[in-house]
Backbone as CSV, one residue per row, in Angstrom:
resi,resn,N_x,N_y,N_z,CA_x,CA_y,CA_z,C_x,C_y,C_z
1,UNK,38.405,-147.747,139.014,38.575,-146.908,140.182,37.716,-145.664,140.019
2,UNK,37.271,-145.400,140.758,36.424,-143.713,141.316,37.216,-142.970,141.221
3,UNK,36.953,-141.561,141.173,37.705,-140.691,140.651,36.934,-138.930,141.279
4,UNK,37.030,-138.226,142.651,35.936,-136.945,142.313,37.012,-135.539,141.906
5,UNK,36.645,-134.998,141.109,36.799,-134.162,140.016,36.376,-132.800,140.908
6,UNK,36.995,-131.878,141.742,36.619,-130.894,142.422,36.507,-129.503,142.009
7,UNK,35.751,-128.753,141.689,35.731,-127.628,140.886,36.192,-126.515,141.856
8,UNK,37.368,-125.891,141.278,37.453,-124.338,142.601,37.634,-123.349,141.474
9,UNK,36.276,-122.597,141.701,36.018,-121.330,141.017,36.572,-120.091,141.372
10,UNK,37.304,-118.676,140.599,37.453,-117.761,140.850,36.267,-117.388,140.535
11,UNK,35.013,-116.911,141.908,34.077,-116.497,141.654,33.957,-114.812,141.007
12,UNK,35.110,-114.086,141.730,35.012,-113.073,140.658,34.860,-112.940,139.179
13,UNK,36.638,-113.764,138.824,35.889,-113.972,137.550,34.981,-114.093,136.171
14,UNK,34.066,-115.065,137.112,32.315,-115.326,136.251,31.664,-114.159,136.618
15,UNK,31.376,-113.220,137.938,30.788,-112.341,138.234,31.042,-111.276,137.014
16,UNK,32.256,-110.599,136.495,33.110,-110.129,135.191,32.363,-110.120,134.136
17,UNK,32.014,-111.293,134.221,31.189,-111.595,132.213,30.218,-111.204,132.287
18,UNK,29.641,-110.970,130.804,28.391,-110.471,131.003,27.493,-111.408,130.848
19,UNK,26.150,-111.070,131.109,25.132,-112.386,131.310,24.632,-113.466,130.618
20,UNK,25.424,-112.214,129.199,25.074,-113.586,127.781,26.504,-114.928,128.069
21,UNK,27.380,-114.002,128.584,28.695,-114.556,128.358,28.641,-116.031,129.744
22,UNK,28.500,-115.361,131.488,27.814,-116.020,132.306,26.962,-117.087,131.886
23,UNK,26.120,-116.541,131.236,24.714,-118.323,130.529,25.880,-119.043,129.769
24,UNK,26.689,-119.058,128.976,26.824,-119.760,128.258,28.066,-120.637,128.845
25,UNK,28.677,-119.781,129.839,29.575,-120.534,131.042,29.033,-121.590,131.667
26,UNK,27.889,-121.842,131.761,26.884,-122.499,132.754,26.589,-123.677,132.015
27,UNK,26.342,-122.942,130.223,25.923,-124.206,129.468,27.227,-125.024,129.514
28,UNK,28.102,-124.759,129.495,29.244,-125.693,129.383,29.402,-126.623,130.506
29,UNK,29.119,-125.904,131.526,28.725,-127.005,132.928,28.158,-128.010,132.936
30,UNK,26.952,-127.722,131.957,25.839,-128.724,131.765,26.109,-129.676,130.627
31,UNK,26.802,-128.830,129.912,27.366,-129.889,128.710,28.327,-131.143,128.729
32,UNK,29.465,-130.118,129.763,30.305,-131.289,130.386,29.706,-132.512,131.249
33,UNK,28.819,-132.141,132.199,28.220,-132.949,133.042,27.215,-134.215,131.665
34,UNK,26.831,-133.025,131.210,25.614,-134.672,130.054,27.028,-135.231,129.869
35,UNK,28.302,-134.960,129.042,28.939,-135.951,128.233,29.603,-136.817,129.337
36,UNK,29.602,-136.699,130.493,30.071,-137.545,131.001,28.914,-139.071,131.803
37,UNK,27.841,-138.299,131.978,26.674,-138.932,132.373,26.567,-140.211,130.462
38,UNK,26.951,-139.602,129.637,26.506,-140.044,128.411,27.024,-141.052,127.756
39,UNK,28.698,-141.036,128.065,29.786,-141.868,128.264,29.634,-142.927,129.025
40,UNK,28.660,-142.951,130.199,28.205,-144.102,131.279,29.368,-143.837,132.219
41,UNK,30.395,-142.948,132.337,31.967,-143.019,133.387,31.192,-142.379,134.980
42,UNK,30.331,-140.990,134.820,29.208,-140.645,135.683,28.880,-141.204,136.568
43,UNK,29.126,-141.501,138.262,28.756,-141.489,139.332,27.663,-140.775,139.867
44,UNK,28.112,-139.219,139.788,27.291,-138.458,140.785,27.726,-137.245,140.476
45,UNK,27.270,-135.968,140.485,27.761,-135.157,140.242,26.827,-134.013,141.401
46,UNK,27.472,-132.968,141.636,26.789,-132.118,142.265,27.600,-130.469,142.548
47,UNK,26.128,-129.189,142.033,26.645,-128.105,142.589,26.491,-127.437,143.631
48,UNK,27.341,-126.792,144.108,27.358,-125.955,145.801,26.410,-124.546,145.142
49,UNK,25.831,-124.449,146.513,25.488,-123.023,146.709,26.669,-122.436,146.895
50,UNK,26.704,-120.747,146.661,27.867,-119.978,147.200,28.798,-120.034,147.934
51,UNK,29.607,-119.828,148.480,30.630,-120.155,149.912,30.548,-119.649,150.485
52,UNK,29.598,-117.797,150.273,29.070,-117.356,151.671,27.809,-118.058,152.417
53,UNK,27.270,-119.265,151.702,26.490,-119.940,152.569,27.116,-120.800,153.953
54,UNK,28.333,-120.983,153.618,28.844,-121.687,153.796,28.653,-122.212,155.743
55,UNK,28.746,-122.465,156.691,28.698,-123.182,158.014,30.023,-123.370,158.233
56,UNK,31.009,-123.304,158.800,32.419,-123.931,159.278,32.286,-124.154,160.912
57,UNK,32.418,-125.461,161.530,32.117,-126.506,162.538,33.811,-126.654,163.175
58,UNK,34.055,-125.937,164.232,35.674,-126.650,164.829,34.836,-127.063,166.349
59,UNK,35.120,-128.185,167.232,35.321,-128.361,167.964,37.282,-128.441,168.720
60,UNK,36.857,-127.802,169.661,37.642,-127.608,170.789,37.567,-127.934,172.175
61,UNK,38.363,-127.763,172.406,38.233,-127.891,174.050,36.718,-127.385,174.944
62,UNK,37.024,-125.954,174.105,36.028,-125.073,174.665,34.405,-125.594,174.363
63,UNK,34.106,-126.571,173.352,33.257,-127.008,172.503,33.292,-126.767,171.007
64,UNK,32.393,-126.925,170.131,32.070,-126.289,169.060,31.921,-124.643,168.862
65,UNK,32.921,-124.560,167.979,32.825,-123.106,166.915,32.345,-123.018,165.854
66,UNK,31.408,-122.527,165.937,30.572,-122.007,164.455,31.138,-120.856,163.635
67,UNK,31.704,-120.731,162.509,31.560,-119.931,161.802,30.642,-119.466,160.517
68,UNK,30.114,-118.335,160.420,29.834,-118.219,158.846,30.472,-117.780,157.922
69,UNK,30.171,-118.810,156.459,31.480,-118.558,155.871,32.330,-119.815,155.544
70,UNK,33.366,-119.655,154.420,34.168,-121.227,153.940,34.802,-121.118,155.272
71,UNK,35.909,-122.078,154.911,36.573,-122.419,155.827,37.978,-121.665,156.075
72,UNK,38.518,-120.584,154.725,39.295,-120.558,154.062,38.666,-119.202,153.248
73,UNK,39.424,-117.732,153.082,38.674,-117.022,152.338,40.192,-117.032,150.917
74,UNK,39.812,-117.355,150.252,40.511,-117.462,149.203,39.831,-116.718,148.076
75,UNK,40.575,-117.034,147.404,40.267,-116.033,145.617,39.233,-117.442,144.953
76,UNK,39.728,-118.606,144.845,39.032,-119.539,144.490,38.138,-120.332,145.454
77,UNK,36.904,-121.048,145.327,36.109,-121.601,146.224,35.613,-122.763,145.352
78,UNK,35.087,-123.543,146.207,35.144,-125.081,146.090,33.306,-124.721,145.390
79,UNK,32.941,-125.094,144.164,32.068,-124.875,143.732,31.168,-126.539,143.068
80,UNK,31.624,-127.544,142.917,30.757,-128.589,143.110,31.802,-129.504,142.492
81,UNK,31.128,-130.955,142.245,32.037,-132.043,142.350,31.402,-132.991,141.289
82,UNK,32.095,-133.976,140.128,31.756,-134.743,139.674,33.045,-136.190,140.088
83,UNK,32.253,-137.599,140.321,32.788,-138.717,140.716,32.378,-139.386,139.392
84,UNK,33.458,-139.936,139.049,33.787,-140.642,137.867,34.259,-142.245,138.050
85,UNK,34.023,-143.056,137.142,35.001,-144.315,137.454,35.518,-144.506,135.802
86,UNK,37.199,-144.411,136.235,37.904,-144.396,135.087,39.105,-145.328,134.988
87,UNK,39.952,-146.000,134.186,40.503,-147.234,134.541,41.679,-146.672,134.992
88,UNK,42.313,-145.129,134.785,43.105,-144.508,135.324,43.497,-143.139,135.594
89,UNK,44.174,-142.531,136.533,44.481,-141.242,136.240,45.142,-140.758,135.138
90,UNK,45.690,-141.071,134.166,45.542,-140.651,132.487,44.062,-139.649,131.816
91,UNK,43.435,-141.386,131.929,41.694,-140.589,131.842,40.984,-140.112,132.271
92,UNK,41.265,-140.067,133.874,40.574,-138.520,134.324,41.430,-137.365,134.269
93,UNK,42.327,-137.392,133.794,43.267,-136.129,133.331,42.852,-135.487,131.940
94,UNK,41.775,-136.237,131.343,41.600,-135.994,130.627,40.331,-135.376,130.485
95,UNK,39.367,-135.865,130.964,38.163,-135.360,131.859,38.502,-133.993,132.423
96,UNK,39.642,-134.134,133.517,39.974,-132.337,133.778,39.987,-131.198,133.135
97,UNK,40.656,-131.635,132.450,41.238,-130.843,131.272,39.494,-130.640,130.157
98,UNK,38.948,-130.758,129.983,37.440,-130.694,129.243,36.573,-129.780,130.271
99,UNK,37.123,-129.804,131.897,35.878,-128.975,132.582,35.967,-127.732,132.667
100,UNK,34.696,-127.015,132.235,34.962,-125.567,132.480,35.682,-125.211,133.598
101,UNK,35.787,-125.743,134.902,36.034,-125.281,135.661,37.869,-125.109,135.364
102,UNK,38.367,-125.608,135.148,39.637,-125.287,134.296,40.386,-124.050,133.691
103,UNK,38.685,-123.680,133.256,39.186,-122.505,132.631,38.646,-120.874,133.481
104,UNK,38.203,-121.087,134.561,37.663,-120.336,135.543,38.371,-120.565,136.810
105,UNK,39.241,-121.199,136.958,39.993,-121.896,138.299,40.799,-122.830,138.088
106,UNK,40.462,-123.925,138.625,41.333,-125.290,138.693,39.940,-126.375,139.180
107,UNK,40.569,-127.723,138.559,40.017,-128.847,139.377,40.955,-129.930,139.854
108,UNK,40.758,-130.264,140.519,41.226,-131.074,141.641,41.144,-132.377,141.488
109,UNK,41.724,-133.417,141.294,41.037,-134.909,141.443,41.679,-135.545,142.176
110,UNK,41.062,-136.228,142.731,41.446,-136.862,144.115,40.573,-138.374,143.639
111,UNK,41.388,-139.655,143.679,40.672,-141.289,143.744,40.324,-141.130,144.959
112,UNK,39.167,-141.818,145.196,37.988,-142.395,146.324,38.735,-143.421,146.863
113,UNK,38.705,-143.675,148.044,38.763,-145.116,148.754,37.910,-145.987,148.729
114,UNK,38.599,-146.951,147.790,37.417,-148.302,147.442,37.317,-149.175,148.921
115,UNK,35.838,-149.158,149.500,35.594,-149.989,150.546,35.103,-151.355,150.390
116,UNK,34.896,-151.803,149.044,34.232,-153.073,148.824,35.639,-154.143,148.641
């Protein structure tokens, strides 16, 4: 089964550290991401730009509303995503628990809907 792994950052937080401290936050990003690419479990992985980039799309009655901006101004923001295939939620609990993002926020995992 698929598995995506959702990172929500307290961007303050990382902003906090200092830049040696920041780089080496980042390396862990990258570290986590190789060991999972390395393991062969690795789908896809991907990071967001900021959340003030963000676009928010409602249609209504009236038509479409554009906002700029998440969707949602929260303390934490949805900062990128790794999809995994693991034989269960055990082992991507375990995967969670290894991502930096964990220790800067929370991650999220949510199984994919298998269409095949």
């Amino acid at each position: 089964m698929r598995y995506m792994l959702m990172s929500h950052i307290d961007t303050s937080g990382l902003a906090a550290l200092s830049p040696d401290a920041r780089e080496a936050a980042m390396e862990r990003f990258v570290s986590f991401t190789r060991a999972l690419a390395d393991s062969g479990v690795l789908c896809g992985a991907e990071q967001l730009q900021p959340a003030e980039t963000a676009t928010t799309v409602r249609v209504r009655d009236e038509g479409a509303l554009l906002t700029d901006g998440p969707y949602a101004d929260l303390p934490e923001s949805f900062g990128g995503f790794w999809i995994v295939r693991a034989p269960d939620l055990d082992t991507v609990l375990a995967y969670a628990a290894d991502c930096p993002a964990a220790a800067y926020g929370s991650v999220e995992i949510r199984p994919l809907v298998e269409l095949d």
